[in-house]
C-alpha positions as CSV (number, residue, x, y, z in Angstrom):
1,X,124.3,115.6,30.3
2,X,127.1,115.8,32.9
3,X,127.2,114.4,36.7
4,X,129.3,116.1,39.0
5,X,129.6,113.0,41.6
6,X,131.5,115.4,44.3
7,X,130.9,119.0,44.7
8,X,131.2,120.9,48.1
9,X,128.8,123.2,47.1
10,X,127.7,122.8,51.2
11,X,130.9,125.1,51.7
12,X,131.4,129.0,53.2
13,X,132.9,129.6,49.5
14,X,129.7,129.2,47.9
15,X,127.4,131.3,50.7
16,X,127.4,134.5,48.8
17,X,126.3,133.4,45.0
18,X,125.1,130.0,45.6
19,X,122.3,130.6,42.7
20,X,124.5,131.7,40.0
21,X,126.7,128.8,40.5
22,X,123.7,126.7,40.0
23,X,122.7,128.6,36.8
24,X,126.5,128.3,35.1
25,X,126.5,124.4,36.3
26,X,122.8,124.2,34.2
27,X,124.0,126.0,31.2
28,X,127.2,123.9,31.2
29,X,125.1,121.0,31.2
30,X,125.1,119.5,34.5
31,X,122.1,118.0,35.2
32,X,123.1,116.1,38.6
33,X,125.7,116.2,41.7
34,X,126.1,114.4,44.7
35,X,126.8,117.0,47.9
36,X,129.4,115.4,49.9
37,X,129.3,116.6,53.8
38,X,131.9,115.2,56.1
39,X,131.4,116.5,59.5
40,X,128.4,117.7,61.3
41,X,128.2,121.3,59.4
42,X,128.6,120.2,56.0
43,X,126.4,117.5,56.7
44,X,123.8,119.6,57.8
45,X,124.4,122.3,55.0
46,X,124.1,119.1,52.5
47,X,120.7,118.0,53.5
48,X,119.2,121.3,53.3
49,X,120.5,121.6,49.8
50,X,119.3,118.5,48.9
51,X,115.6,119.0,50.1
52,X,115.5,122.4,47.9
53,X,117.0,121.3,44.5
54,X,116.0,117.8,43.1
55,X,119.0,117.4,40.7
56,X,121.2,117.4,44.2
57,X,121.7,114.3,46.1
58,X,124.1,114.0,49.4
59,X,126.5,111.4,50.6
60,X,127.2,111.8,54.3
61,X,130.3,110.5,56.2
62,X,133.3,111.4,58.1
63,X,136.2,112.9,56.8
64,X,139.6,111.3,58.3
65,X,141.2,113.9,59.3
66,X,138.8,114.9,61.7
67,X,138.5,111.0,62.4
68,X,139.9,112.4,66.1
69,X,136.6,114.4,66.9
70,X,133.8,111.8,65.9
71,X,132.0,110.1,68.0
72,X,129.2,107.0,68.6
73,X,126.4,109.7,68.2
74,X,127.5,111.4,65.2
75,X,127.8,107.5,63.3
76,X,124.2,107.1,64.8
77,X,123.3,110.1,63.1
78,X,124.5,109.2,60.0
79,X,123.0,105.9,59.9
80,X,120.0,107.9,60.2
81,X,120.4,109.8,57.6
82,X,121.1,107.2,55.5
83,X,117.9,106.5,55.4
84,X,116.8,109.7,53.1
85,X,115.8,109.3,49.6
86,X,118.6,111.0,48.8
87,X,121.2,110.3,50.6
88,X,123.4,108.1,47.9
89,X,126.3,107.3,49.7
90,X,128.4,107.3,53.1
91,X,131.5,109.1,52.5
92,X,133.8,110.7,52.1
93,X,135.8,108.1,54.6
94,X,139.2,107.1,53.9
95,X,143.1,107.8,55.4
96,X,144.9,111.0,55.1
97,X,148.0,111.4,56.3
98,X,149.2,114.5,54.7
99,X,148.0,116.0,57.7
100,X,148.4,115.0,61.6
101,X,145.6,116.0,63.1
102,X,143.9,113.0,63.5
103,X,146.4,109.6,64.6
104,X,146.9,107.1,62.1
105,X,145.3,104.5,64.4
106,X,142.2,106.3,64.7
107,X,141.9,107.3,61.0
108,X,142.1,103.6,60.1
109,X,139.5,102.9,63.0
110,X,137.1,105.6,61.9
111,X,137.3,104.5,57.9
112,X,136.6,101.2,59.2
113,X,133.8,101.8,61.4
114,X,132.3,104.3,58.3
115,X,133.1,100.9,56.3
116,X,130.9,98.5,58.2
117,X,127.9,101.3,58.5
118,X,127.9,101.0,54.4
119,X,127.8,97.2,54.3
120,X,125.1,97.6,57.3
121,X,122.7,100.1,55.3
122,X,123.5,98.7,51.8
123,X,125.0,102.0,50.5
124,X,128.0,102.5,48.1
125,X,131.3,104.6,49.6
126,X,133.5,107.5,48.6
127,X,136.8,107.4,49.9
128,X,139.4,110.2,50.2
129,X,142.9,109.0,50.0
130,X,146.0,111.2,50.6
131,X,149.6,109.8,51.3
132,X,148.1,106.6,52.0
133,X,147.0,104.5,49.0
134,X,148.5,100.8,50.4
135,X,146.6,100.7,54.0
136,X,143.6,102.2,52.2
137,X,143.9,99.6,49.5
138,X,144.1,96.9,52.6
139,X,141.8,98.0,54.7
140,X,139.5,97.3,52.0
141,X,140.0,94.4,51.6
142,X,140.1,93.0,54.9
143,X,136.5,94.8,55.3
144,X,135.1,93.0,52.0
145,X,134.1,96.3,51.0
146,X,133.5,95.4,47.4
147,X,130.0,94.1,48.4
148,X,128.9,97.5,48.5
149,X,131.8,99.1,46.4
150,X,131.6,103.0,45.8
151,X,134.4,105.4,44.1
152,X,138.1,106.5,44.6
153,X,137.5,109.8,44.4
154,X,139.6,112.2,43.0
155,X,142.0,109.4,42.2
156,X,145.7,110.2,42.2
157,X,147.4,107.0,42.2
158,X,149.0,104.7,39.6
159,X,146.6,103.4,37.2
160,X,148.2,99.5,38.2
161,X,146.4,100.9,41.3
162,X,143.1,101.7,40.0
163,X,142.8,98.9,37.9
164,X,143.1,96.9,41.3
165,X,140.5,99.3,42.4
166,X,138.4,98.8,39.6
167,X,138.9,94.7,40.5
168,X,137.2,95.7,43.7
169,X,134.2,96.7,42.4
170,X,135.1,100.7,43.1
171,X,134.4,103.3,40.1
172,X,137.8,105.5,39.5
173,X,136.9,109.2,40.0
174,X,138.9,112.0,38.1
175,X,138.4,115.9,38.7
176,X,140.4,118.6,37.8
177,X,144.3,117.3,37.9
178,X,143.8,115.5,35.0
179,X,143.7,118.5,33.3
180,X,147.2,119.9,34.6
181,X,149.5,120.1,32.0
182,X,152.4,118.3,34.2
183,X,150.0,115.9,35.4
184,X,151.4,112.5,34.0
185,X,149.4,110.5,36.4
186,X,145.8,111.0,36.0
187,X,146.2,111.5,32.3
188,X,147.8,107.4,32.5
189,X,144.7,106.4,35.0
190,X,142.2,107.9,32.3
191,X,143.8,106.0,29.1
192,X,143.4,102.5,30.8
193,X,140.2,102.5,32.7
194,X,137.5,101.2,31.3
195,X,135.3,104.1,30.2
196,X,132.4,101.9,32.0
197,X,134.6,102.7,35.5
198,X,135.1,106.0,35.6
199,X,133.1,109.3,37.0
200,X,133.8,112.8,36.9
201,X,134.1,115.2,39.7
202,X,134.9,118.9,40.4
203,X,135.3,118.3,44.2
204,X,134.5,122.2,44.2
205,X,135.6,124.6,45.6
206,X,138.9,123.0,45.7
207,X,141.5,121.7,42.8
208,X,139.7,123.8,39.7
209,X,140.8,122.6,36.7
210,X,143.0,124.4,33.6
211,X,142.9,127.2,32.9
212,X,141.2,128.2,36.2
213,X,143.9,126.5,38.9
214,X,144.4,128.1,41.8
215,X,140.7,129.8,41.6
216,X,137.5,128.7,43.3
217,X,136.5,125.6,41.4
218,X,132.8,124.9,41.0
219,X,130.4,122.5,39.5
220,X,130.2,123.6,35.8
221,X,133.8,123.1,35.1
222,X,133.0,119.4,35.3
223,X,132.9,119.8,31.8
224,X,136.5,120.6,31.1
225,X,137.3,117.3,33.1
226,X,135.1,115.0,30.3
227,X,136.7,117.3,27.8
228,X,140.1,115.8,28.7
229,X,139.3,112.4,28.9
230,X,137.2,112.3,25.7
231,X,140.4,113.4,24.3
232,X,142.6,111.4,26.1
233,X,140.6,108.6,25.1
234,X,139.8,110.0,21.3
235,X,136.0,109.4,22.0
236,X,133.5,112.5,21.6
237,X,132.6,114.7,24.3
238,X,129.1,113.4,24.2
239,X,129.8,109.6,24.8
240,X,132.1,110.5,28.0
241,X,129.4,112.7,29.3
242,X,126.5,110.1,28.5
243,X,128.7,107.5,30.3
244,X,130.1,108.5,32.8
245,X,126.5,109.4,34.3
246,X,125.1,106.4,33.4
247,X,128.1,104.9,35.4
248,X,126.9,107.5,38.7
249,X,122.5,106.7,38.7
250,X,123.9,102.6,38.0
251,X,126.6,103.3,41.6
252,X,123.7,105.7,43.0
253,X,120.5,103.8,42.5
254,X,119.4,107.0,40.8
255,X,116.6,106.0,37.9
């Protein structure tokens, strides 16, 4: 009983053997995942997916560093969409500024805006942080997004940071890093969150986990992710699986 709470599955990677994915994802055990789109293709690839399987659900938002190209009508579409059974969450939203494609100013605008439209609809958030964990951190707070809290997905920061996460009512997300061998971080984050605060991800097709790094990731090797932290944490396999989706249909609202 795994939950993959970020797959990309909506992605050109996955166009040519969607349905064998799928089956290897089943037989691994996966028996949900939350389709994340982030701009108006993968938003619209994410719906369709989740009106033909009902183990997939889809979170809809913006993704910051195409925070330059969005517009009033594409927030009033996702407000809309909000409004589907299955749309679970808005996101991913956040600040990346590994990339400079998108201005700072506007990034922090856009999260912010995305930010409000959660509090607005009553739906948790994902957020996607890279290079820029202390204005995420503040822009959270200064938007009192804890009412509606959400996940730090893919989480690479300190775990003093995701403990302060946690403290804002946001689940800590770990995916396939913290199964690098050199990956000193995550491994840290795992030990001292609360087993009751953290999810799983593949965030497929990117960031595959050992021993397939550097290949396509996809949603069964979610598996090798709660293999690590069941060890890291010397609990079994089945009590990190059983958890940690418990932890996703509590965030969710998925019964």
């Amino acid at each position: 009983m795994l939950f993959d709470t970020h797959v990309h599955v909506n992605a050109e990677q996955f166009n040519e053997d969607l349905e064998e994915v799928i089956e290897r994802a089943k037989e691994a055990g996966v028996n949900n995942m939350v389709v994340v789109g982030f701009d108006r293709p993968t938003i619209k690839r994410a719906m369709e997916l989740v009106e033909t399987y009902d183990f997939m659900y889809a979170a809809v938002g913006w993704h910051p560093v195409d925070a330059i190209d969005m517009t009033e009508d594409d927030l009033q579409w996702i407000e809309e969409l909000s409004n589907h059974p299955k749309v679970v969450a808005i996101g991913e939203m956040g600040l990346d500024y590994h990339w400079d494609k998108s201005p700072k100013d506007i990034q922090k605008e856009v999260f912010r805006k995305q930010i409000r439209l959660a509090k607005k609809v009553g739906l948790p958030i994902i957020i996607h942080n890279r290079e820029a964990t202390a204005d995420i951190v503040n822009i959270l707070k200064e938007e009192e997004a804890s009412s509606v809290g959400g996940i730090m997905h893919c989480f690479s920061g300190s775990a003093e940071t995701a403990l302060e996460c946690v403290d804002m009512n946001f689940y800590i997300s770990l995916g396939g890093p913290v199964t690098f061998k050199n990956a000193k971080k995550p491994k840290e984050v795992a030990a001292a969150v609360p087993l009751d605060r953290l999810l799983i991800e593949t965030d497929c097709p990117y960031l595959a986990p050992h021993p397939f790094r550097g290949k396509r990731n996809e949603p069964s090797y979610v598996k090798l992710v709660a293999e690590q932290i069941a060890e890291i944490k010397q609990l079994s396999i089945e009590e990190v699986s059983k958890t940690t989706t418990e932890n996703a249909k509590k965030l969710f609202g998925i019964n």
